[in-house]
C-alpha positions as CSV (number, residue, x, y, z in Angstrom):
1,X,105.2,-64.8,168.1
2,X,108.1,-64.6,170.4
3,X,107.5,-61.5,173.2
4,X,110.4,-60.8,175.9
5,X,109.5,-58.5,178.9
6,X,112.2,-57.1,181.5
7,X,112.1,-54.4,184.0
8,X,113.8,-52.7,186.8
9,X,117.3,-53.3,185.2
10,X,118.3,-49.3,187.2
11,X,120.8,-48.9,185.1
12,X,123.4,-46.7,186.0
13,X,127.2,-45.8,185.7
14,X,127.9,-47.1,188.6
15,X,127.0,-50.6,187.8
16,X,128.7,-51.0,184.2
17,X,128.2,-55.1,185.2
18,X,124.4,-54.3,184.5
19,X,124.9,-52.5,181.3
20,X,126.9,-55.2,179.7
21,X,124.5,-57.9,181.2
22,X,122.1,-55.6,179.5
23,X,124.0,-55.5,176.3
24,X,124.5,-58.9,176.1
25,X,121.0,-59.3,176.6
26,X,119.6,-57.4,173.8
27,X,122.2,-58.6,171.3
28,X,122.0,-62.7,172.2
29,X,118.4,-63.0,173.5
30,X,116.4,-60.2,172.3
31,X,117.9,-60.3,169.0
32,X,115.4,-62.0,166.4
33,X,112.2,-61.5,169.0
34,X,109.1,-60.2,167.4
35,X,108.6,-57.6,170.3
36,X,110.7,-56.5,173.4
37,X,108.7,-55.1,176.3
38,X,110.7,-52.7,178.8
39,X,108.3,-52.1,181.3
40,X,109.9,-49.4,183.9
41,X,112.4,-48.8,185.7
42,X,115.0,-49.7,183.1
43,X,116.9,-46.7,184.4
44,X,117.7,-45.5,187.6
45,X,116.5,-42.6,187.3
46,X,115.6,-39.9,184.2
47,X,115.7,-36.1,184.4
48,X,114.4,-35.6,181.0
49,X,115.3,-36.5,177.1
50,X,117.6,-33.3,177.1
51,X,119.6,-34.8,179.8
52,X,119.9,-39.1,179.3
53,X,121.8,-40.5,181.9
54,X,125.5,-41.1,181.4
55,X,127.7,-44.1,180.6
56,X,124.7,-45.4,178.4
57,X,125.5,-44.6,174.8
58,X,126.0,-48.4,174.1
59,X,122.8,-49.2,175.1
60,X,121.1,-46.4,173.1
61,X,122.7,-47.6,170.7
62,X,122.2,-51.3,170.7
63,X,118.2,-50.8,171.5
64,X,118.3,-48.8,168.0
65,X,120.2,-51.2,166.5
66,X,117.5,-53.8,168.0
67,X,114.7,-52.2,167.0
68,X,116.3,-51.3,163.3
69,X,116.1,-55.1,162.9
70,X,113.0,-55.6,163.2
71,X,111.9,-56.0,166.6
72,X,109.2,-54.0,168.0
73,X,110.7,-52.1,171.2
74,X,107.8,-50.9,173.5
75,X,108.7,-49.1,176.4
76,X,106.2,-48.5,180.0
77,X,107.2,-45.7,182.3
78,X,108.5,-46.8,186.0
79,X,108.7,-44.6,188.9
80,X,112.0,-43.8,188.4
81,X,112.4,-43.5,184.3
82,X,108.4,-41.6,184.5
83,X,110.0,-38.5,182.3
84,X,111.2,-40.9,179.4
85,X,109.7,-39.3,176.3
86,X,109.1,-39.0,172.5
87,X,113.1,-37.8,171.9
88,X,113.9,-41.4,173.4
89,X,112.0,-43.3,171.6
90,X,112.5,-41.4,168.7
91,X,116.7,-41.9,169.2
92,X,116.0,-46.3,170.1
93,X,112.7,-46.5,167.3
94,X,110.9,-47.4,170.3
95,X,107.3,-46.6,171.1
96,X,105.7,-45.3,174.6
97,X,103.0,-47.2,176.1
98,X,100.5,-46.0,178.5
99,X,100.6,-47.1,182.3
100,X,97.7,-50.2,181.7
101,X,98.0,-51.9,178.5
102,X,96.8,-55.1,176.9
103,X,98.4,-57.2,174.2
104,X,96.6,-60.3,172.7
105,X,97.7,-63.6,173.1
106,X,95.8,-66.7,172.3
107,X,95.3,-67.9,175.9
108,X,93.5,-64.6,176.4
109,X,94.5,-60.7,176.6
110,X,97.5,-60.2,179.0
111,X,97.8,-56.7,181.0
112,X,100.9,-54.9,181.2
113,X,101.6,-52.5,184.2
114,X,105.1,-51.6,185.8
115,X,103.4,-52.1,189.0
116,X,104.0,-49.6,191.4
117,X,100.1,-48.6,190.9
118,X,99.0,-51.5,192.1
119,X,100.6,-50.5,195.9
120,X,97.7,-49.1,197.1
121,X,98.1,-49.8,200.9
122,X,101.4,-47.4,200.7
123,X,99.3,-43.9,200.6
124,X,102.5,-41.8,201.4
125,X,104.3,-43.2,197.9
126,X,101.2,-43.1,196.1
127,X,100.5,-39.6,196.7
128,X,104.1,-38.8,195.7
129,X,103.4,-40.8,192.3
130,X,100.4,-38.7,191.8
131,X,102.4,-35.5,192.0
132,X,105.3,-36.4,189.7
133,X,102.7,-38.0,186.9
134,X,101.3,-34.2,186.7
135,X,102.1,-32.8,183.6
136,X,102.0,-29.7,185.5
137,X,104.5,-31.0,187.7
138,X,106.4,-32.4,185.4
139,X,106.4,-29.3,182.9
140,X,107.7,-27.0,185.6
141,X,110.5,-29.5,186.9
142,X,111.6,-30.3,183.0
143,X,111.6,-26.2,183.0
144,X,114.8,-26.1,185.1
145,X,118.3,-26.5,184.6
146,X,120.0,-29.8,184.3
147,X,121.9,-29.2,187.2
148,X,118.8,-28.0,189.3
149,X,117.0,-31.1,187.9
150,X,119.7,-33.6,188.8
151,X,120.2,-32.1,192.5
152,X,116.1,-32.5,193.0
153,X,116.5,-36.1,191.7
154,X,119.4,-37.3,194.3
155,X,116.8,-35.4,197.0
156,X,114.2,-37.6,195.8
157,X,116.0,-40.7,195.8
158,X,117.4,-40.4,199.0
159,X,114.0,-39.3,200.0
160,X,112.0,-42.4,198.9
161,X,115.0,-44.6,200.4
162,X,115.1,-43.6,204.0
163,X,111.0,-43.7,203.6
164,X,111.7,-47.6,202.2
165,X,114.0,-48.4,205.1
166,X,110.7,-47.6,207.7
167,X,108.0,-49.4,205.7
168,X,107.2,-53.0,205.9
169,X,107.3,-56.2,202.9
170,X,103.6,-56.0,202.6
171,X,102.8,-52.4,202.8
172,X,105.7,-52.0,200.0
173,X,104.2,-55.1,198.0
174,X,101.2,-54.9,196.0
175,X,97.8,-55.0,197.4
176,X,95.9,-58.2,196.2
177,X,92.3,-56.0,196.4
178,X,93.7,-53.9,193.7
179,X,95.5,-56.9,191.5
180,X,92.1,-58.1,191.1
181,X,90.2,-54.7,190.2
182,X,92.8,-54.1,188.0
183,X,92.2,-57.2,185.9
184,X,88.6,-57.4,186.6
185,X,88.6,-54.1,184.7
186,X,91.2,-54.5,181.7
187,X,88.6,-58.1,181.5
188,X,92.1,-60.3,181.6
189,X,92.9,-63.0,183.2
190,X,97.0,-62.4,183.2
191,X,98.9,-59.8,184.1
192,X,102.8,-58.9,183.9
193,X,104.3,-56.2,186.1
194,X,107.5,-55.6,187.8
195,X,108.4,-52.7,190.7
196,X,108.2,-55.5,193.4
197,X,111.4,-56.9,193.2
198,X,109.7,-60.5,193.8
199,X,110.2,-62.3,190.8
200,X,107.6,-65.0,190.9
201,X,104.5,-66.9,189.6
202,X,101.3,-66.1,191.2
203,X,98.2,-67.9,190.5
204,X,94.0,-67.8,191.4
205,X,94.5,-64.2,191.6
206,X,90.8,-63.7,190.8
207,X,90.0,-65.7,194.0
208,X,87.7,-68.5,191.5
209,X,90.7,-70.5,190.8
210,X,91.4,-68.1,187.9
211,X,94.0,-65.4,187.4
212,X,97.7,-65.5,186.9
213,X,100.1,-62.5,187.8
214,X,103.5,-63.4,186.7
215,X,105.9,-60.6,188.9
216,X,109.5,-59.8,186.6
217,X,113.0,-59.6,189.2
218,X,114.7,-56.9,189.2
219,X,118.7,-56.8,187.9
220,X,121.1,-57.2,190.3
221,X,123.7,-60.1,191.3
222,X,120.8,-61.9,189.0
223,X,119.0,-61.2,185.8
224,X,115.4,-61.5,184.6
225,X,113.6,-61.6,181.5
226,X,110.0,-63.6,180.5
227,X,109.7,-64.7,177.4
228,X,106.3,-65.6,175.8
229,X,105.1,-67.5,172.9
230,X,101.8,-68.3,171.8
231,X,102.1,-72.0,173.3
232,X,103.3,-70.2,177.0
233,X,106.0,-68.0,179.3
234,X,109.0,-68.9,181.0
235,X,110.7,-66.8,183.9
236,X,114.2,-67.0,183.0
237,X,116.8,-66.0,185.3
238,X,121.0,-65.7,184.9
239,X,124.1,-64.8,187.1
240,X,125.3,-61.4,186.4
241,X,129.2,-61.1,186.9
């Protein structure tokens, strides 16, 4: 079985270089996979099915196209794509998974997460993340007008960056404590996430020697995908031009 996993592409109109690295993406490498796992932050940021960002018709379109030919799209929420729902998958034939999942592989169970959960030592942005995953929260902000909705979201952004610009690498990076609960508790021994930006390889994450945590980049001047089969994963990166 051939699995590909990408996240934090934050697509946008104002990077049409990411949407056609994107495109090309899904049409020469994803095309013919047995599954494709998006897992957050594939936009920059989502106000609601109602309201899909702009500029992105061609990507709706090829993930449908994608999915139409027979590989299975799953799609995790981010923190900035967290309001992505049923109409979305329902328009791309894709299919929501919750924030902790586990797929089967033959070298063990592997855990999915987009990450940011897994930033414990940052209190101030986890508290935030608790707020917006509300379905209160979210039910009374999806209650406003698009225009309302898209002014909040700029205030947000802007918001979370100046907070960024104050915080430190490890306080932004994931805590290792909480890496380890995490798989202790899904009983894995690998786990795939993104959020980080820090594309890498991480081993003996379960402090026995045991315990791989394989980090996806984001999209930028660079691209990143994994790709798994059942004999083992690959990081792949690529220049985006």
């Amino acid at each position: 079985m051939r699995r590909l996993f990408a996240s934090d592409l934050h697509l946008r109109p104002e990077r049409p270089d990411l949407t056609g690295a994107f495109l090309h993406f899904l049409r020469e490498t994803a095309s013919g996979a047995d599954e494709l796992y998006l897992l957050g932050d594939i936009f920059e940021a989502w106000i609601g099915d109602d309201a899909p960002m702009p500029g992105l018709d061609d990507v709706y379109g090829a993930l449908a196209h994608l999915s139409a030919s027979g590989t299975r799209l799953y799609f995790q929420h981010g923190n900035r794509d967290f309001l992505v729902g049923e109409a979305l998958m329902a328009r791309i034939g894709g299919e929501l998974l919750p924030e902790a999942f586990c797929i089967e592989h033959p070298a063990g169970p592997i855990l999915l997460m987009h990450g940011d959960q897994l930033c414990t030592d940052d209190a101030e942005y986890l508290a935030f993340r608790n707020q917006v995953r509300d379905a209160n929260w979210q039910r009374q902000f999806l209650a406003q007008s698009v225009e309302q909705r898209m002014a909040i979201a700029r205030q947000l952004r802007e918001a979370s960056k100046a907070r960024g610009m104050e915080k430190s690498d490890e306080i932004m990076d994931v805590n290792p404590q909480a890496v380890r609960e995490a798989m202790l508790d899904a009983g894995v021994e690998q786990l795939i996430h993104g959020h980080t930006h820090r594309p890498a390889v991480h081993r003996n994450q379960l402090g026995d020697g045991s315990g791989i945590r394989i980090v996806l980049g984001d999209w930028d001047r660079r691209g990143w995908y994994l790709e798994l089969d059942d004999s083992g994963f690959e990081l792949i990166d690529f220049p985006i031009e």
